[in-house]
C-alpha positions in Angstrom: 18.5 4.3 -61.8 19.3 6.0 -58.8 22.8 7.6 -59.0 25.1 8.2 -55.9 28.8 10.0 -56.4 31.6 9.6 -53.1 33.7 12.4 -52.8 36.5 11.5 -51.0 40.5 11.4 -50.1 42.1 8.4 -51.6 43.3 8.0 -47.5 39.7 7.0 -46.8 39.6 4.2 -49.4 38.6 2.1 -46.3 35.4 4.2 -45.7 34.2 4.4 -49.1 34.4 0.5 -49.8 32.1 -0.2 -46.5 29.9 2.3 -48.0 30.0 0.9 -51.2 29.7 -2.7 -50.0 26.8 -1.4 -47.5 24.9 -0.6 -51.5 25.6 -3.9 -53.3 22.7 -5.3 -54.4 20.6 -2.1 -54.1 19.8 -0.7 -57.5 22.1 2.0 -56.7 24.6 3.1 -58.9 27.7 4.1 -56.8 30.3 6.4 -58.9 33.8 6.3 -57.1 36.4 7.7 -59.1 39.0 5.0 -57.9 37.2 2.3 -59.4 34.8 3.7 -62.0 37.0 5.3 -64.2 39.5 3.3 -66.1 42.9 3.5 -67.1 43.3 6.3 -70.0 39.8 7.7 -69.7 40.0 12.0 -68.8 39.3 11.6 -64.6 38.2 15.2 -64.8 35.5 14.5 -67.0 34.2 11.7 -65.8 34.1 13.4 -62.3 32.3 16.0 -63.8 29.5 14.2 -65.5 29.3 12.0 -62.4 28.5 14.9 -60.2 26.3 16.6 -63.2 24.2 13.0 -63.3 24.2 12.3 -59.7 21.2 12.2 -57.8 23.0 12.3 -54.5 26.2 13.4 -53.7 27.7 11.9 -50.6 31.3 13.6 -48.9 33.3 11.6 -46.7 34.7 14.3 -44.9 38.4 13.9 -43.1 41.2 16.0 -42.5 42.2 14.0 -45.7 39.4 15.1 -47.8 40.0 18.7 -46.2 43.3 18.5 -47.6 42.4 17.1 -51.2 42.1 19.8 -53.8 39.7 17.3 -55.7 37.6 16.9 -53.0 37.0 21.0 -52.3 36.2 21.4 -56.5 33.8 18.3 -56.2 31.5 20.0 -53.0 32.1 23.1 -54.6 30.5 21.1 -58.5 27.9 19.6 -56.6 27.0 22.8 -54.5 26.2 24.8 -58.2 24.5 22.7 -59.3 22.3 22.4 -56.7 23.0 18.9 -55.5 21.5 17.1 -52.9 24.7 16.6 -50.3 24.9 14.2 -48.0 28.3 14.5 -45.4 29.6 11.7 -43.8 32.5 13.1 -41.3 34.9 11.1 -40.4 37.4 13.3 -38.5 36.4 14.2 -34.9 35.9 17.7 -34.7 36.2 18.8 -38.2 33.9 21.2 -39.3 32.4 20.7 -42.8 33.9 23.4 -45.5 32.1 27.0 -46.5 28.8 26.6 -48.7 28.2 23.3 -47.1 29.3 24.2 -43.4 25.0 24.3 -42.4 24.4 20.8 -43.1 23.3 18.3 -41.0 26.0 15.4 -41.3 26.3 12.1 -39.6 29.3 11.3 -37.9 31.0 8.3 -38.6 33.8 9.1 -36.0 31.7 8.0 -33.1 29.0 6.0 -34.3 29.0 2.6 -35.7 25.9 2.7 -36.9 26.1 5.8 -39.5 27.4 3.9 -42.7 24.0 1.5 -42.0 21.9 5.4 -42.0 24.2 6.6 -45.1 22.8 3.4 -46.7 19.1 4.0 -45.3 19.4 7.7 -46.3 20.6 6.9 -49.8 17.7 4.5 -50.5 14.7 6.7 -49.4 15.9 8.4 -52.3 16.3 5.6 -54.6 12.8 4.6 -53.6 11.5 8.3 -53.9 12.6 8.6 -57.3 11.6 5.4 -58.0 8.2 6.4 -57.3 8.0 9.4 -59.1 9.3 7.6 -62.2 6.2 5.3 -61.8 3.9 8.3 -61.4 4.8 10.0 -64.2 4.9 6.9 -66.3 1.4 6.4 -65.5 0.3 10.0 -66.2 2.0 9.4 -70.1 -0.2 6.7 -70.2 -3.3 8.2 -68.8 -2.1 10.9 -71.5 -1.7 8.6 -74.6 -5.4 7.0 -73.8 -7.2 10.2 -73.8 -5.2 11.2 -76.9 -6.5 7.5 -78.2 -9.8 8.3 -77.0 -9.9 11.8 -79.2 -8.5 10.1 -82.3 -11.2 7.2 -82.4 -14.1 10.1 -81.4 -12.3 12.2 -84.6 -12.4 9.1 -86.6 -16.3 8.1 -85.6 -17.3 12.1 -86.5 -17.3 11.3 -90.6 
């Protein structure tokens, strides 16, 4: 499973449902705070272990987002832990925050098609890791052959 957390002001609820809506269907799990963590449930913890889990972390970046204290501890989560972080910005002009401020971002402000490269973006990795899951599940299985192989040569010996 491919695992994607939004970071974002409640003010751009707009932007994260077309990006969520652009990932129905995909075999990507999309964690927004706003609709997957329910009623009574500890939001900082389930942010937390969102970002910890996450396989990409994507930032909708506004003046919004810039004034959210959520949002600055979520980049700054992500950035330790050495997330892969992918900014959308939304805001004209707005410069992405410290750590972060290198990043190539696509910007949302002026092009229509960004979400639609957010989505493509987001499922190179899904596919990548997809991959690598089969490879490795092939080399345990190359693995547990040989180890058959020994087991009946061992068993032959006596």
């Amino acid at each position: 499973m491919f695992k994607v957390f939004v970071s974002y002001s409640t003010h751009d609820l707009k932007n994260v449902a077309e990006l969520q809506q652009s990932l129905i269907g995909t075999g990507v799990e999309v964690f927004v705070a706003e609709h997957s963590v329910r009623p009574s449930e500890h939001l900082s913890e389930k942010i937390s272990s969102a970002i910890a889990a996450c396989d990409l972390f994507v930032l909708l970046w506004s003046a919004n987002a810039k004034a959210s204290e959520w949002v600055s501890q979520e980049i700054g989560k992500a950035h330790s832990l050495n997330k892969k972080i992918l900014p959308l910005v939304l805001t004209e002009g707005l410069t992405l925050p410290g750590f972060i401020a290198g990043l190539k971002y696509l910007a949302v402000y002026n092009d229509s098609g960004a979400i639609q490269q957010a989505r493509n973006i987001v499922l190179e990795g899904f596919h990548a890791k997809r991959t690598e899951i089969e490879k490795q599940k092939q080399s345990e299985a190359v693995a547990l052959l040989g180890l058959g192989a020994f087991f009946l040569w061992a068993f032959s010996q006596k």
